[in-house]
Residue, then its C-alpha position, 0 to 999 in steps of 0.5 A: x500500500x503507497x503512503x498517501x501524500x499530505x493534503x496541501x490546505x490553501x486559502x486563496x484570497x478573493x483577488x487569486x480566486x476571481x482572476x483563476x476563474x474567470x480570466x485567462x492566463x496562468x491563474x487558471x493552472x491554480x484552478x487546474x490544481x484544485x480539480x486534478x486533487x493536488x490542493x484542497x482550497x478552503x474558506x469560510x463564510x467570511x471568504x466566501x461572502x466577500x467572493x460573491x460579493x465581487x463576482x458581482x461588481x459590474x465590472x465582470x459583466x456576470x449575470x447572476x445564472x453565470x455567478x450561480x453556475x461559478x459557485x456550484x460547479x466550480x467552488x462547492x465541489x472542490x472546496x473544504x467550508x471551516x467555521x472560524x475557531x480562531x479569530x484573527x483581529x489586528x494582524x494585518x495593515x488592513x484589517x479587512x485582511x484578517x479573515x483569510x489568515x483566520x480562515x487559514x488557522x481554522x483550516x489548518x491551512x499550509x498557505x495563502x495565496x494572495x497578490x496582496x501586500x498587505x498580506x505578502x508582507x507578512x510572509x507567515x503567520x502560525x506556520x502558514x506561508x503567504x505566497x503570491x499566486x506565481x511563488x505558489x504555482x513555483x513551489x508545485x512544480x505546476 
């Protein structure tokens, strides 16, 4: 019997997560990543929220059917839902920030994924590493 491999938990903030489903380019590898198993995205409904949240900008021009399908076909097959068991206040220079390192602790995540400087800066927090979206895709050879 092969020894299972260590699930890799990822907390990708709203940004990387918008850009690797509705834009083309090498962002999409991270959705990729999810599909094939190799990561395990997470989120809470904190994160989860925000996300909606911005598929709605006018912005993206996404009717709410096309909003509808991105979240069941896309997101709740694949990703992991944590309640927070952990709150996070004040780590971040901004403190809308927070919620993915909480989601991140609450997960037992092993990073986040963000293009985000106010997060990037941080580089680590409780063992989770903050790296930006391409430093990721580096670090699993993908």
């Amino acid at each position: 019997m092969g020894k299972k491999s260590k699930e890799i938990r990822v907390v990708l903030d709203t940004n990387v997560l918008v850009s690797a489903l509705i834009f083309t380019g090498r962002l999409n590898r991270i959705v990729d990543l999810w599909k094939e198993g190799r990561i395990i995205p997470v989120l809470t409904r904190e994160t989860f929220d925000e996300f909606r949240r911005v598929l709605e900008y006018p912005k993206f021009v996404l009717s709410k059917k096309e909003i509808k399908t991105i979240i069941e076909e896309e997101i709740l097959p694949f990703f992991e839902v944590f309640d927070i068991t952990h709150e996070v206040t004040g780590i971040c220079r901004d403190p809308n920030d927070d919620k993915f390192l909480a989601c991140a602790v609450s997960a037992s995540a092993d990073f986040i994924v963000s293009g985000d400087k106010d997060l990037l800066v941080i580089k680590e927090y409780r063992s989770v590493k903050i790296v930006s979206p391409l430093n990721f895709l580096k670090l699993l050879n993908f």
